[in-house]
N, C-alpha and C positions, 0 to 999 in steps of 0.2 A: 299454091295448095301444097301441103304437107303430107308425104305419101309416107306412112309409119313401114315398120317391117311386117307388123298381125297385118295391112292391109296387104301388102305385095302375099303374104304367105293367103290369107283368103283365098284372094284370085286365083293363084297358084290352083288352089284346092279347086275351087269353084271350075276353074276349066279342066282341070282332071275328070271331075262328075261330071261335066257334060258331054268328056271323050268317054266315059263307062255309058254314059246314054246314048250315046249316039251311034258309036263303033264301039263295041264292048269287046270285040273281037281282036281289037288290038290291045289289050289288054291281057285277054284270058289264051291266046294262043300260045303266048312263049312260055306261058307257065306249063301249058298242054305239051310244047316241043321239049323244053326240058327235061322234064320227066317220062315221055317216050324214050327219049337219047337216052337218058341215065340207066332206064329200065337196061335198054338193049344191051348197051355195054355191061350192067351187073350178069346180065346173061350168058355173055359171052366170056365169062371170066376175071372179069378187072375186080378188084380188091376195091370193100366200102367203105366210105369215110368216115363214118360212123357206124358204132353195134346197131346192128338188124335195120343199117340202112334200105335194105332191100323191102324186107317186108313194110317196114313203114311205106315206102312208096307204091305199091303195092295196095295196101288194105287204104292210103287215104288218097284217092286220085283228086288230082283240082277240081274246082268248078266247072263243068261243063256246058250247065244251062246260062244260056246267055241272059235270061231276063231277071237271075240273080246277080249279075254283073249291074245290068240296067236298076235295080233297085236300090243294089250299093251306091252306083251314079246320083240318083234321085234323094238318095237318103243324106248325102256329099252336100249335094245342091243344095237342098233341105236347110242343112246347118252353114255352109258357109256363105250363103247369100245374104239374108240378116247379118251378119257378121259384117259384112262389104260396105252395104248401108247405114246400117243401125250401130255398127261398135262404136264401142269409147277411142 
């Protein structure tokens, strides 16, 4: 059997959404840790790497709710399963 690269890159995706379904948490934490850290440090001084990188981080916090993670997951699933099966 003939495994293309759109099938390797499906699965790829396909088991990604089913890590946003399952443990969403590993996903949305380091984005949460980042941005706590970066906050701290613009706090305490350190120079931004971009104009008004502070406020940007600031007014747009990541995702929090986990079951927006899960929905992304499901929405993943969604489209790359047919793909797995069904593509050309």
């Amino acid at each position: 059997m003939h495994v293309r690269s759109m099938d390797l890159q499906s699965i790829a995706f396909a088991l990604f959404g089913t890590v946003l379904v399952v443990r969403p948490t590993i996903v949305a934490k380091p984005f949460i840790e980042r941005r706590e850290r970066r906050l701290a440090e613009l706090r305490q001084g350190k120079e931004e790497a971009y104009f008004e990188e502070r406020r940007a981080l600031e007014a747009y916090p990541p995702v929090r709710r986990l079951w927006v993670w899960r929905l992304l997951g499901c929405l993943v699933l969604l489209l790359e399963v047919p793909e797995i099966f069904f593509g050309r």
